[in-house]
C-alpha positions as CSV (number, residue, x, y, z in Angstrom):
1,X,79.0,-54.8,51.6
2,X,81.8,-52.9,53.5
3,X,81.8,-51.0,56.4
4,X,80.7,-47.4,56.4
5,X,84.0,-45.7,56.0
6,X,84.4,-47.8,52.7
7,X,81.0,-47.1,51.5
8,X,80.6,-43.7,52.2
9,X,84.5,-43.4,50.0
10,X,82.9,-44.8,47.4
11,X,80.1,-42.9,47.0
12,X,82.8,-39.6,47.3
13,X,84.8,-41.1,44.9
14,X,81.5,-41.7,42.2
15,X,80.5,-37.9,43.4
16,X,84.4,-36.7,42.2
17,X,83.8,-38.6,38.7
18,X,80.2,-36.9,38.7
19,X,81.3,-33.5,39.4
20,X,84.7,-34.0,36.9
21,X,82.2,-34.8,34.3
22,X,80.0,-32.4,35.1
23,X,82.5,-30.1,34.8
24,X,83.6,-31.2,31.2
25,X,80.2,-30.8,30.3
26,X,80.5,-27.2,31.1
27,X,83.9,-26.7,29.3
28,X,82.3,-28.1,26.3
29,X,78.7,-26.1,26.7
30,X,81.0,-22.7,26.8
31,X,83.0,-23.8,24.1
32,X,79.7,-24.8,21.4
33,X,78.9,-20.9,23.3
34,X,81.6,-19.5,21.9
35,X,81.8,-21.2,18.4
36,X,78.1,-20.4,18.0
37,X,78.6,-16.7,18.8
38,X,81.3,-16.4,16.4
39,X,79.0,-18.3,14.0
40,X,76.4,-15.6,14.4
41,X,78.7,-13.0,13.7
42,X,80.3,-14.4,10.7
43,X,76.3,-15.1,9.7
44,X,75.2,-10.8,10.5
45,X,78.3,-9.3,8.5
46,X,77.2,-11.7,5.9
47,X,73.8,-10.8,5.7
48,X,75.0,-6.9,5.8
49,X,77.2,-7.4,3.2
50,X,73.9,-8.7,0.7
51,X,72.3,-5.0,2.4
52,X,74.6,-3.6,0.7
53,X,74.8,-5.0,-2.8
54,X,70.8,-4.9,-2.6
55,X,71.0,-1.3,-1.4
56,X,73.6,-0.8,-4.9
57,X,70.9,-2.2,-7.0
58,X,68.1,-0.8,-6.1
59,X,69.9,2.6,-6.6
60,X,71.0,1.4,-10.0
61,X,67.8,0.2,-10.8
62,X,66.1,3.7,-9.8
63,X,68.6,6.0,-11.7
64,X,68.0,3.0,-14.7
65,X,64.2,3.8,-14.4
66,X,64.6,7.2,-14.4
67,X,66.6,7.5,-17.3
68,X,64.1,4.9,-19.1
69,X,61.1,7.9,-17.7
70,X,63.5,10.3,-19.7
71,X,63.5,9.2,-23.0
72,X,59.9,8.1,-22.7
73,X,58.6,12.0,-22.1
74,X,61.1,13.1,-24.5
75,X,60.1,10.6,-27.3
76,X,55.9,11.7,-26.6
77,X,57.0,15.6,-26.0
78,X,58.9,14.8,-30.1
79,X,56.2,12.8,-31.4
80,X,53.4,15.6,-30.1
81,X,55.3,18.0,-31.7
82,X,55.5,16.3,-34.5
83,X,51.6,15.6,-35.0
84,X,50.8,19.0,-33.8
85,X,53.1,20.5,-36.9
86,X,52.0,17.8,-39.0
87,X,48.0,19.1,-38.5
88,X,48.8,22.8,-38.9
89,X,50.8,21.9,-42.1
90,X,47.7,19.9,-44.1
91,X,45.3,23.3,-43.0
């Protein structure tokens, strides 16, 4: 063993190396901080951008549907018609 002096540098010495580590641990926490906070940006602008193309094709798909509604009311209102002349034209 030593004498108190030399122990008591010691353990200042292993407390320096603990606190220098330490402090690389928190460099490298705010670091992973950082890179995961860009990460979640880069992750919402994504998921904004597939808003917007589903937002685009759901209003294709509506003006789609309402042009298929169209023709379907015009091709019963044509083929009413044409029952309803075809009756009064065997009387």
């Amino acid at each position: 063993m030593g004498t108190v002096e030399e122990r008591v540098a010691a353990a200042e010495a292993r407390v320096g190396e603990h606190s220098i580590m330490l402090d690389a641990i928190r460099q490298s926490l705010d670091r992973l901080d950082q890179r995961m906070t860009a990460m979640d940006s880069r992750i919402d602008q994504r998921f904004l951008a597939i808003d917007g193309r589903f937002d685009a094709l759901d209003a294709k798909m509506s003006r789609q549907f309402q042009f298929l509604v169209g023709i379907q009311v015009t091709m019963f209102v044509t083929l009413s018609g044409a029952m309803i002349a075809g009756f009064f034209a065997l009387r």
